[in-house]
C-alpha positions in Angstrom: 0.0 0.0 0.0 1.2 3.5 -0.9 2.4 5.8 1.9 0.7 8.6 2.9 4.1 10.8 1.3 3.9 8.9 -1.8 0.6 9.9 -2.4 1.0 13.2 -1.5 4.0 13.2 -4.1 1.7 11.5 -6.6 -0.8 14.6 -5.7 2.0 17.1 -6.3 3.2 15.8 -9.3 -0.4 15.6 -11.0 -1.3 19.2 -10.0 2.7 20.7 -11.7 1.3 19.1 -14.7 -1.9 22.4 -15.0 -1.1 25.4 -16.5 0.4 28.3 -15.1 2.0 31.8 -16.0 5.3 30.6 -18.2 4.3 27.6 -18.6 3.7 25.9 -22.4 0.0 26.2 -23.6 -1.0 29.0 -20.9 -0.9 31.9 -22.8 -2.4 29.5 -25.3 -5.1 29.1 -23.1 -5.7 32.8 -22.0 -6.0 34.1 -25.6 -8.3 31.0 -26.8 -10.2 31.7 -24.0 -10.8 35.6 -24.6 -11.4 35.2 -28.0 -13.9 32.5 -26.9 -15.7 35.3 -24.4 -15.4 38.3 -26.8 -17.3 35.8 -29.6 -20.3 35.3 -27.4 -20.6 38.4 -25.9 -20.8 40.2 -29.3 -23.3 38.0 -30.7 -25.4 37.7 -27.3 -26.1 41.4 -27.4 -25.9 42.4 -30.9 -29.2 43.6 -31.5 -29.3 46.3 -28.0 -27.8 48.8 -29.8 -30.1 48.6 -33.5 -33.3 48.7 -31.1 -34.7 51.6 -32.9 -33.7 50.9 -36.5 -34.7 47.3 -35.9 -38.2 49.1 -35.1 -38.1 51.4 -38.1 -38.0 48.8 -40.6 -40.3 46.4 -39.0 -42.5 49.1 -37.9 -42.6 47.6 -34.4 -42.7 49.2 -30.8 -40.2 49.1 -28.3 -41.4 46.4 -26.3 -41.6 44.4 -29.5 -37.8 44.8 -30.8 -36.5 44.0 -27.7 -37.3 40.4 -27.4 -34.2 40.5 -30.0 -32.2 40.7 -26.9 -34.7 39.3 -24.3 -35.2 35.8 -26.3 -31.3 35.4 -26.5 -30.3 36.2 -22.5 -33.9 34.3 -21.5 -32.7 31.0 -23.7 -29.2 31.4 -22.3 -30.7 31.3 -18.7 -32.9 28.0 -19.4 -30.5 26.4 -20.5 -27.1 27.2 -18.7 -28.4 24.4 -16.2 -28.5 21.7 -18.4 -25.8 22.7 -20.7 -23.3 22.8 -17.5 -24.0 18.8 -16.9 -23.8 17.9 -20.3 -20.3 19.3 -20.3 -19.7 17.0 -17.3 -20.2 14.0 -19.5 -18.8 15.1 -23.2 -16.4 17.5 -22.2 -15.4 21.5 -21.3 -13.8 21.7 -24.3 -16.7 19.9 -26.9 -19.0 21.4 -25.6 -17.2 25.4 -25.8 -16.5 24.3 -29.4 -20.1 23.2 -30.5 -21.4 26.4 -28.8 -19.4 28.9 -30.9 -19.6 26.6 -34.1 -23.4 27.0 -33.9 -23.9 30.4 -32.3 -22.0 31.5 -35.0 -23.8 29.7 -37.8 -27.0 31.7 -36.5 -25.2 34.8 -36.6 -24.5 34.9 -40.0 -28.0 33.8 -40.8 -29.3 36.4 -38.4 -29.1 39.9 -40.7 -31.0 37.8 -43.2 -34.4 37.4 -41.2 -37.2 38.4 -43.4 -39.1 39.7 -40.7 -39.5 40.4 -36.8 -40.4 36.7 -36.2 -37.3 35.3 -38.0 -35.7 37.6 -36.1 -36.3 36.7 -32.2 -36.6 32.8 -33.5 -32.9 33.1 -34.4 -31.6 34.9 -31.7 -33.4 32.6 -29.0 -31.5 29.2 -30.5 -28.5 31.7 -30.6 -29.3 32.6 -27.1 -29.4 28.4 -26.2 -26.6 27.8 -28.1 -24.4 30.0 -26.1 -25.5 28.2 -22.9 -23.0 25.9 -23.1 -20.2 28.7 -23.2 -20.0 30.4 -19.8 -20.2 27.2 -17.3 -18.2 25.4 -19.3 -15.4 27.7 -19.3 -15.1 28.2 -15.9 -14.8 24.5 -14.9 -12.2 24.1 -17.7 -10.0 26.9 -16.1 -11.0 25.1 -12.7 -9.3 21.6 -14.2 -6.4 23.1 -16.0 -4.8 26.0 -14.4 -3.1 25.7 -11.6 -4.9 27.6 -8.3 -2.3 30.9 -7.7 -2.6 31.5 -11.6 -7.2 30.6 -11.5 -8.1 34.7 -10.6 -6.0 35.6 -13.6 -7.3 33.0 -16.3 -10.9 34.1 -15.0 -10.0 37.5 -15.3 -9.3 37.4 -18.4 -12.4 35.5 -19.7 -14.1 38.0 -18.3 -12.5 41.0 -19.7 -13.5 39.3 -22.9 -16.9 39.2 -22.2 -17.3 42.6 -21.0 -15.4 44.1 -24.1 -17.3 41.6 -26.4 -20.3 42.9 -25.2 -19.1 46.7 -25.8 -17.3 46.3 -28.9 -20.5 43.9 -30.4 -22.3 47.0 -29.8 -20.1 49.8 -31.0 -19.2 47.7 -34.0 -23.0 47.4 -35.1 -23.7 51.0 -34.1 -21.3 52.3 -37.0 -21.6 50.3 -39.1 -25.7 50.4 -39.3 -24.7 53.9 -39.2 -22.9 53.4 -42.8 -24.7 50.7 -44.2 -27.6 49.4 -42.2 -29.0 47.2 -39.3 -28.0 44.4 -41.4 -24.6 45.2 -41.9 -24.3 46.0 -38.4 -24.9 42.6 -37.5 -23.2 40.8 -40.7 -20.4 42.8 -39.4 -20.5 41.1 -35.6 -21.2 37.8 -37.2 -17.9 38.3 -39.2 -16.0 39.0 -35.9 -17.3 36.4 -34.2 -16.3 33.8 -36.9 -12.6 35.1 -36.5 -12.6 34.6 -32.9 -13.9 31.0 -32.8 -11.5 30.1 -35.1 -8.9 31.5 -33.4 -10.1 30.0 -29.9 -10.5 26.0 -31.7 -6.8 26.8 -33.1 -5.6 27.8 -29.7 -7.2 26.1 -27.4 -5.1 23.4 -25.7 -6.2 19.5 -25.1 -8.3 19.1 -21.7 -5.8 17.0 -19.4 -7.6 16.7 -16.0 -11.2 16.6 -17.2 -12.6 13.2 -16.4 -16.0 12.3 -18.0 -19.1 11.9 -15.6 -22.4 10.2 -15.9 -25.3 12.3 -16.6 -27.7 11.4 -13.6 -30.2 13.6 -13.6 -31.6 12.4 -9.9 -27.9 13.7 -8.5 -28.1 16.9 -10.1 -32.0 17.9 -9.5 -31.3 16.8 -5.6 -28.2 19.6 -5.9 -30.4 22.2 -7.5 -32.9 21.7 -4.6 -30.7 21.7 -2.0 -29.5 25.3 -3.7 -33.3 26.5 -3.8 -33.3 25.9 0.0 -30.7 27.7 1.3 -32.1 31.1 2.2 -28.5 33.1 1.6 -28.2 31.8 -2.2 -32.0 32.3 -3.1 -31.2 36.0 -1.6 -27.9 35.8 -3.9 -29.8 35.2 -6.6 -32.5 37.7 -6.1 -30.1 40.5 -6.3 -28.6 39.2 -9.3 -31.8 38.9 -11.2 -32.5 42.6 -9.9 -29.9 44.1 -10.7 -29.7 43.0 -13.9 -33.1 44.5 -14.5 -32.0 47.7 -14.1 -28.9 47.1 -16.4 -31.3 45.6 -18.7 -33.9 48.0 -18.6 -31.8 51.1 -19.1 -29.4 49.5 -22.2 -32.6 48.1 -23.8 -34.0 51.9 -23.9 -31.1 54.1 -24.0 -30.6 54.1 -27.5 -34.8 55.1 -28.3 -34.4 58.2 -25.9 -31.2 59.1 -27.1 -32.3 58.8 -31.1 -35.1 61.1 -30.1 -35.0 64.8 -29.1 -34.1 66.4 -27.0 -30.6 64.6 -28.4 -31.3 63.3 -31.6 -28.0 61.5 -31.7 -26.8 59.4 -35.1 -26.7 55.6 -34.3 -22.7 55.4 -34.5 -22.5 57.5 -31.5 -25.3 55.7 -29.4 -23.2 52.8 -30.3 -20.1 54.4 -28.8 -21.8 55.5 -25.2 -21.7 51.9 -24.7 -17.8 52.8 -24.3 -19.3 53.3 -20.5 -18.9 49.3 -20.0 -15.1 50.7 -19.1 -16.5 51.8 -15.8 -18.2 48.7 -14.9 -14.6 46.6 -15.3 -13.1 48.9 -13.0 -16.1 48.9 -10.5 -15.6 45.1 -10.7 -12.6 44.9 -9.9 -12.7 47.0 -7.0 -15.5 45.0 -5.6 -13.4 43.2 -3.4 -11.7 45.8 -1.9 -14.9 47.3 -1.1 -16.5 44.2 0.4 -12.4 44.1 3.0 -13.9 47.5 4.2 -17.5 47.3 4.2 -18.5 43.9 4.3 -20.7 42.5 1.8 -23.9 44.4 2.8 -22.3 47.5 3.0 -20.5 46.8 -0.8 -23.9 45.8 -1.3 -25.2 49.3 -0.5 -23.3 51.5 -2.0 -23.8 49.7 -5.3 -27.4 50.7 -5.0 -27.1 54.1 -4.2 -24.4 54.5 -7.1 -27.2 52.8 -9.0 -30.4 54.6 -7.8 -28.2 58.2 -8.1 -27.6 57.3 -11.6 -31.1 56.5 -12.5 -32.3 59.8 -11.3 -29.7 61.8 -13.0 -30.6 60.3 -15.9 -33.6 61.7 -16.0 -32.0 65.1 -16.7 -32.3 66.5 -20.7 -28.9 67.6 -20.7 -26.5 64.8 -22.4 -23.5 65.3 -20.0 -25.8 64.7 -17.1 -27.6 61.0 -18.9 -24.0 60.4 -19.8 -22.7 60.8 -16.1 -25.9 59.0 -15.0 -25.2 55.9 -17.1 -21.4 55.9 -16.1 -23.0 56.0 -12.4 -25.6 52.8 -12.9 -22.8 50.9 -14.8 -20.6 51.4 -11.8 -23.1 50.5 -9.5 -24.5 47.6 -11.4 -21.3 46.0 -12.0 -20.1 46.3 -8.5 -23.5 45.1 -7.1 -23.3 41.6 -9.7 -19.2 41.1 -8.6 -20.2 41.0 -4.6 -23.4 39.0 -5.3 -21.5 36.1 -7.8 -18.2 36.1 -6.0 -21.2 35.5 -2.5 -22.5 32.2 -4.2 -19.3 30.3 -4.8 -18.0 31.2 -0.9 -21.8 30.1 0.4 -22.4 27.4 -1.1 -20.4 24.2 -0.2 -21.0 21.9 -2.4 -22.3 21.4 -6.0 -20.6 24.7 -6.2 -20.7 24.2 -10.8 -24.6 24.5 -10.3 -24.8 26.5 -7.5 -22.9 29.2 -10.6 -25.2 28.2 -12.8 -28.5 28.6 -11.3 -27.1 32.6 -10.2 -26.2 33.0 -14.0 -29.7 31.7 -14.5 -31.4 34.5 -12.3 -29.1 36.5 -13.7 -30.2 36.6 -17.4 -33.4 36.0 -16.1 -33.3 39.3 -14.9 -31.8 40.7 -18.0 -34.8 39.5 -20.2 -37.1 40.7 -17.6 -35.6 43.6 -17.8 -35.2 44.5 -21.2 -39.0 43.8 -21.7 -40.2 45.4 -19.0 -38.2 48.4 -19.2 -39.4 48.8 -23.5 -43.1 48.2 -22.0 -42.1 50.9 -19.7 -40.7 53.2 -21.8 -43.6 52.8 -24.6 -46.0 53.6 -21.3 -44.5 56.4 -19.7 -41.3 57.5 -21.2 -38.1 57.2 -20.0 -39.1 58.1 -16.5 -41.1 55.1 -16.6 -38.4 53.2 -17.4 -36.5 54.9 -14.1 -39.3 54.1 -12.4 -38.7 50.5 -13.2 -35.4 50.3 -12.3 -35.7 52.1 -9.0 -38.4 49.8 -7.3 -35.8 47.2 -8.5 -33.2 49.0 -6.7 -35.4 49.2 -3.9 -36.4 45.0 -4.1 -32.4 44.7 -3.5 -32.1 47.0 -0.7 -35.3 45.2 1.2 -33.6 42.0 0.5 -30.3 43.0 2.0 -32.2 44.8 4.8 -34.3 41.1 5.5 -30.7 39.4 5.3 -29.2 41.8 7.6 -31.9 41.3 10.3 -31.8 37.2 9.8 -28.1 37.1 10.6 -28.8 39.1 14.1 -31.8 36.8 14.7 -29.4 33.8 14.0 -26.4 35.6 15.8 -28.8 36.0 19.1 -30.3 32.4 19.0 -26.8 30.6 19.1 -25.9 31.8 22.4 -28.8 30.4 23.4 -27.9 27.3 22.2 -25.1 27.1 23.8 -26.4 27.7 26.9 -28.7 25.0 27.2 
């Protein structure tokens, strides 16, 4: 029998063999992975930014043009679930590939859609197809890179999703400036054919995945066990919420800001998305926030931030919208960093699913919100849209405020315990 030092040798030597900084098939790795997250970004919001031209051609409403963007995030959050355990049986790296290779087919059928319909058919099966993408990625950093070097690699698959999602939008906003709505997304389709080439050229062989069964018992008893726990349904709440707001507001934006008082040309609608910036600053400094205010108090200031940018928004003058945007970016992407970083410390096990049912409620929320906040908006303006986001500002500062009050009910009630 093997000594307790051989196997912890044998442990050693398997866990040198992941990536790290330096090392042969890391940077490999990082850039496959970037390109990966920049692909499916861009093509996941394509359409946010060609709301109202999408409208003028179809002669539809607001509410109506944006279930361009809602059927694509609400598809992505059915079937993030599902998509995560099928890559537990065929593979983090199969399953990234056949993602991109079809999210991409769709996008290059999607400026083609003869009408509204075709339009939000083919974005929803672009919207499930990019399921597989985000869970599956972060469990094959998980396997392959080495622990010190993880926060990096994630970084980084993040930055590409956050300037995917910007440049996917600034992209289409000039060019459907130039040529069209259709060559907008052509264009973004084009892009995103590059990058999953480059990520299927780059991406290195899996070498500590090992296949799993698909037991659908197992994982449904983990899902419940998740929907129980009070702390991670509250997670998931505020993820869902604040994502409304973000939802809401970059749903709309572009309608107020095409009409006057601002009358702005659709290139440089496309550009304020440029505001993203802010939110991968504000993300990063989540964490510092949470050392010196705890999560509640990171919590609440991401609100205020949020709820101060909503009302400045409602101003007419363009530098003051501008600065309210930069303020609900900021406050939005701070807000999502506490909550999602919250659910992999809380929960203990099953922490894959645990991910996925928060990036659930959290496009959830995003095609709640991009509905609601056109319905809104076609209702009562763009204060009806504030309005919107602002009782969902408020849902997240009751919830915090319930949480706050269950942990000193908790606090009080073990002492007793001990007592007796």
């Amino acid at each position: 029998m093997p000594s307790a030092s051989t196997k912890a040798a044998a442990t050693s030597t398997v866990a040198d063999t992941r990536l790290a900084p330096g090392a042969p098939g890391h940077r490999r790795m990082s850039f496959a992975l970037f390109a990966a997250g920049l692909a499916a970004f861009a093509l996941l919001y394509s359409t946010q930014a060609l709301l109202p031209a999408i409208s003028a051609e179809f002669g539809a409403t607001a509410s109506a043009a944006s279930w361009t963007v809602s059927a694509a995030t609400g598809a992505l959050a059915l079937l993030v679930l599902p998509m995560s355990a099928l890559s537990e049986r065929f593979g983090r790296r199969t399953m990234m590939t056949a993602s991109l290779a079809v999210a991409v087919a769709v996008g290059l059928l999607v400026p083609f859609a003869p009408s509204l319909e075709w339009l939000v058919a083919l974005r929803a099966v672009q919207g499930a197809a990019l399921a597989g993408l985000p869970a599956s990625a972060m469990a094959f950093l998980a396997e392959e890179v080495r622990p010190k070097a993880l926060i990096a690699a994630i970084g980084l698959f993040v930055a590409g999703n956050s300037i995917g999602g910007m440049s996917g939008r600034i992209v289409t906003g000039w060019v459907a400036q130039m040529w069209g709505w259709r060559a907008g997304l052509l264009a973004v389709g084009l892009m995103a054919v590059a990058c999953a080439v480059a990520f299927r050229v780059l991406i290195p062989k899996a070498r500590h995945f090992t296949p799993g069964s698909l037991n659908p018992k197992a994982l449904a008893a983990t899902v419940r066990t998740h929907l129980a726990d009070p702390l991670l349904m509250r997670l998931y709440a505020i993820g869902a919420l604040f994502m409304t707001v973000f939802g809401a507001v970059y749903t709309v934006i572009g309608y107020r800001l095409v009409e006057a008082p601002f009358s702005l040309p659709q290139g440089v609608i496309g550009s304020v998305f440029l505001v993203y910036l802010v939110g991968t600053v504000s993300s990063a400094a989540a964490g510092k926030l949470v050392g010196r205010l705890g999560r509640r108090g990171a919590l609440y200031l991401a609100v205020g931030t949020t709820a101060a940018g909503l009302l400045l928004s409602l101003s007419d003058a363009l530098a003051a919208v501008l600065l309210g945007l930069v303020l609900i970016t900021a406050g939005f992407f701070a807000g999502h960093a506490v909550a999602s970083s919250s659910v992999s410390r809380t929960a203990t096990t099953g922490r894959a699913q645990a991910s996925a049912l928060y990036q659930s409620a959290y496009y959830i929320g995003s095609s709640v919100g991009g509905t609601l906040g056109a319905i809104a908006f076609h209702s009562g303006g763009w204060a009806g849209t504030v309005l919107l986001g602002l009782v969902a500002v408020l849902g997240v500062v009751s919830i915090t405020l319930y949480g706050s009050h269950s942990a000193r009910v908790q606090a009080r009630r073990i002492p007793l315990r001990t007592a007796h």
